[in-house]
VEXDREN-2710 file (C-alpha; in Angstrom, 1 decimal):
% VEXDREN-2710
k/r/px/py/pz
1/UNK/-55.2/-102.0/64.9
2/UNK/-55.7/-105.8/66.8
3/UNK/-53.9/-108.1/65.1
4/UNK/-55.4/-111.6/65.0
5/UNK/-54.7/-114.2/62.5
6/UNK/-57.0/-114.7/60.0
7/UNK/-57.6/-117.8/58.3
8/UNK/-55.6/-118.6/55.0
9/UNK/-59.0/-119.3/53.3
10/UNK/-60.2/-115.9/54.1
11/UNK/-56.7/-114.0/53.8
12/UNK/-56.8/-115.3/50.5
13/UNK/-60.4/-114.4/49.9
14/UNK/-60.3/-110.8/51.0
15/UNK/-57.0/-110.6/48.8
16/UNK/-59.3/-111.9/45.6
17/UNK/-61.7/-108.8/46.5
18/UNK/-59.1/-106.1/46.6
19/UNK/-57.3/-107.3/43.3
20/UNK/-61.2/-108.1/41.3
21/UNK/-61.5/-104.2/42.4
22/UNK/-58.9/-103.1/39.8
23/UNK/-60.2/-105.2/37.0
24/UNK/-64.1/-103.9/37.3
25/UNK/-62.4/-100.5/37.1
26/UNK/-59.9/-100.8/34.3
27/UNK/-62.8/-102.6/32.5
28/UNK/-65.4/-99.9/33.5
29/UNK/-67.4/-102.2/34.7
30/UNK/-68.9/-99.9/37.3
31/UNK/-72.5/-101.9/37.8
32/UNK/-70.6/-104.9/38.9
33/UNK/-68.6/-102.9/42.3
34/UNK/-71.3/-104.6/44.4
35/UNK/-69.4/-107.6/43.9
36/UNK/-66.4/-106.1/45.9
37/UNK/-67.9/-102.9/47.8
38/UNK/-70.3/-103.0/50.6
39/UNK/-73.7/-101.1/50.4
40/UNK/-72.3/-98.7/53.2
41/UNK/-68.5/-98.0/51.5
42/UNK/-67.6/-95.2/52.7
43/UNK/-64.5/-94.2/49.9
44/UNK/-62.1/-91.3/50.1
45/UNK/-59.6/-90.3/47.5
46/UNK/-59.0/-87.2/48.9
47/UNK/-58.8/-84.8/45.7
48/UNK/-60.6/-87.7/43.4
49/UNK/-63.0/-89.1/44.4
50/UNK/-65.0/-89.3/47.8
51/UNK/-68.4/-90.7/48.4
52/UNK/-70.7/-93.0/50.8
53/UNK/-72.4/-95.5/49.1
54/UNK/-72.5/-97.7/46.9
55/UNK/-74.5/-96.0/44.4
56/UNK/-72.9/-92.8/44.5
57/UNK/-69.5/-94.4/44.7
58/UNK/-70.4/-95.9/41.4
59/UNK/-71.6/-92.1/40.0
60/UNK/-68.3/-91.0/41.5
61/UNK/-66.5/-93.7/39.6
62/UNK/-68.8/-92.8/36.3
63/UNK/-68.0/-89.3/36.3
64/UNK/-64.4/-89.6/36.0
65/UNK/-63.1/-87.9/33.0
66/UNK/-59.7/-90.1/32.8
67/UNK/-59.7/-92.6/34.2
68/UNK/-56.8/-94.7/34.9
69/UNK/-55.8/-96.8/32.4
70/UNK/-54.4/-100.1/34.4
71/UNK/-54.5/-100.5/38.2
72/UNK/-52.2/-102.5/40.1
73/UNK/-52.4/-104.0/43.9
74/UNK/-49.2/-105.0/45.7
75/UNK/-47.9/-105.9/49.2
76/UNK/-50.9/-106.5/50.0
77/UNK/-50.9/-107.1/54.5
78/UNK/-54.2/-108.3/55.7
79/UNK/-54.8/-108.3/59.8
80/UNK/-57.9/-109.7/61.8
81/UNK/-59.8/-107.5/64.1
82/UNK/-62.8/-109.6/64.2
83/UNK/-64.3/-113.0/63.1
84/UNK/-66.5/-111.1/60.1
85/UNK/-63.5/-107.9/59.7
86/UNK/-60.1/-107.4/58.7
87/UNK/-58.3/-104.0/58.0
88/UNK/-56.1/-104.1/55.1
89/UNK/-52.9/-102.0/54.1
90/UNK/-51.4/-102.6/50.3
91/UNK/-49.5/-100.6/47.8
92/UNK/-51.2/-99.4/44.4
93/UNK/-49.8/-98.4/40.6
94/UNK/-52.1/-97.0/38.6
95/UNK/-51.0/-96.2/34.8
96/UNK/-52.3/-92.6/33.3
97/UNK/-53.3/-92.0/30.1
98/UNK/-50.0/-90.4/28.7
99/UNK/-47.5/-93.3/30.5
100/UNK/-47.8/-91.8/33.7
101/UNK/-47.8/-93.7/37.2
102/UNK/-48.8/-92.9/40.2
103/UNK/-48.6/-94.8/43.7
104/UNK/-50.3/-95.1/46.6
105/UNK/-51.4/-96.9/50.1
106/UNK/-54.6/-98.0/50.4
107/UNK/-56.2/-98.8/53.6
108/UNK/-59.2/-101.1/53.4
109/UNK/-61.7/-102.2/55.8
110/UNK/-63.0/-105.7/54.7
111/UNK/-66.8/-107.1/56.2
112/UNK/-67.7/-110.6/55.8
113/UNK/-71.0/-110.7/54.1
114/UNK/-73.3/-113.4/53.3
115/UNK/-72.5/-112.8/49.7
116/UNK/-68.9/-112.9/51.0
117/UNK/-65.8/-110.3/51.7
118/UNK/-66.4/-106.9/50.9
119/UNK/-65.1/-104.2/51.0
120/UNK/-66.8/-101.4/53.9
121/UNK/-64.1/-98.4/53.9
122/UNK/-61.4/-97.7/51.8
123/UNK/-59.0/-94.8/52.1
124/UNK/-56.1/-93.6/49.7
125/UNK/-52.8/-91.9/50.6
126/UNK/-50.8/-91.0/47.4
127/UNK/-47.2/-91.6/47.8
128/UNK/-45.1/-88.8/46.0
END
């Protein structure tokens, strides 16, 4: 991964997308994950959810049976590898149904758009 700086304008911009993706999910608002996903997304959950595109991305996120309750992004590290790109590691809670929690990495690849920073690839690890 190239490390370049990347503005404090846009650091903090790219950090507005990853955190307005947990609200549109803990509010189901799954029509509204253009806002923070690319057309292309390419997204894998490995044992979730995994799926290119927006639009299936959003039937993958619509056919989820139990959804988390509450997700939480943390520690969030974002590097430059290009003027319009960054690659993104942070840490993520999500709260079960039940009071369970659950963490993970994700790794996010973030494009500058002309609608602004979204979000093109974004991979899971669970921890635990």
């Amino acid at each position: 991964m190239i490390n370049q700086p990347v503005n404090p304008a846009d650091a903090r911009a790219i950090e507005e997308v990853l955190n307005r993706v947990a609200y549109l999910l803990d509010t189901r608002e799954y029509g509204r994950l253009g806002e923070v996903f690319a057309p292309e997304i390419s997204f894998d959950n490995p044992g979730r959810l995994t799926a290119s595109g927006l639009d299936a991305v959003i039937a993958a996120f619509k056919a989820i049976a139990t959804p988390a309750v509450s997700h939480h992004i943390t520690n969030v590290v974002v590097n430059g590898v290009g003027d319009d790109t960054a690659e993104c590691d942070s840490k993520a809670l999500a709260l079960r149904a039940g009071g369970e929690v659950t963490a993970a990495i994700y790794r996010d690849t973030v494009t500058r758009t002309d609608a602004g920073w979204r979000i093109s690839a974004r991979r899971i690890s669970p921890l635990g």
